[in-house]
N, C-alpha and C positions, 0 to 999 in steps of 0.2 A: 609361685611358679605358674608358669601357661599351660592351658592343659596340655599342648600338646608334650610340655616338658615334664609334666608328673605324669602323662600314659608309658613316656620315653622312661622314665626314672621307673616304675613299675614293672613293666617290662624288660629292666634291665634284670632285676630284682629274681623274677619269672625264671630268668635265663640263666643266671650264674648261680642261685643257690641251689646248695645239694642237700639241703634236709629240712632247716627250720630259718622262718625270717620272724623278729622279735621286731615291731612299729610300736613309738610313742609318741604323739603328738597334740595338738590343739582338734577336740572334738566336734568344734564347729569355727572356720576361718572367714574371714570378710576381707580377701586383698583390694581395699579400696583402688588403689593405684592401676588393680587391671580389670579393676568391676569381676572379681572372681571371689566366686565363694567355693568351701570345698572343706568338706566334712565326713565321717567316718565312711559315709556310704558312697564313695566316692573309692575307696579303698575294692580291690577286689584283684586277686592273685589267681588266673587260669592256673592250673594244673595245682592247685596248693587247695588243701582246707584252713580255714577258720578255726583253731582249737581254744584260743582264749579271745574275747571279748571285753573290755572292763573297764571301767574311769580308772583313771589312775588312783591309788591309793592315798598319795601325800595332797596331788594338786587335782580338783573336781571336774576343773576345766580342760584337762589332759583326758586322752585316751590309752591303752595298752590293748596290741595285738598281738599273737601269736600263728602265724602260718606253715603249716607241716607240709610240703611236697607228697603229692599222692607217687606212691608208686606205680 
């Protein structure tokens, strides 16, 4: 994606959950095609914590998050 399409997607994310968002994906990306790279830290949910962090368990190259909506 462009960034402006994963801030768009993020933000969506932001806005509609009511409690917990679960992310799994590639820990570190190279989209050759739009010279974009984009990697866990690149993740970040305003108004939400951070509760789990962790590679994935099965695949090393995966990430797993866990984001809890602050009250």
């Amino acid at each position: 994606m462009r960034i402006d399409q994963t801030k768009n997607y993020l933000f969506q994310m932001e806005r509609t959950v009511k409690d917990l968002v679960y992310l799994k994906q590639w820990a570190d990306w190279n989209n050759v095609a739009d010279q974009r790279r984009f990697s866990r830290a690149d993740i970040c949910l305003r108004g939400m914590s951070c509760v789990i962090n962790r590679k994935d368990a099965v695949q090393n190259l995966f990430f797993e998050q866990v984001w809890k909506k602050i009250a």
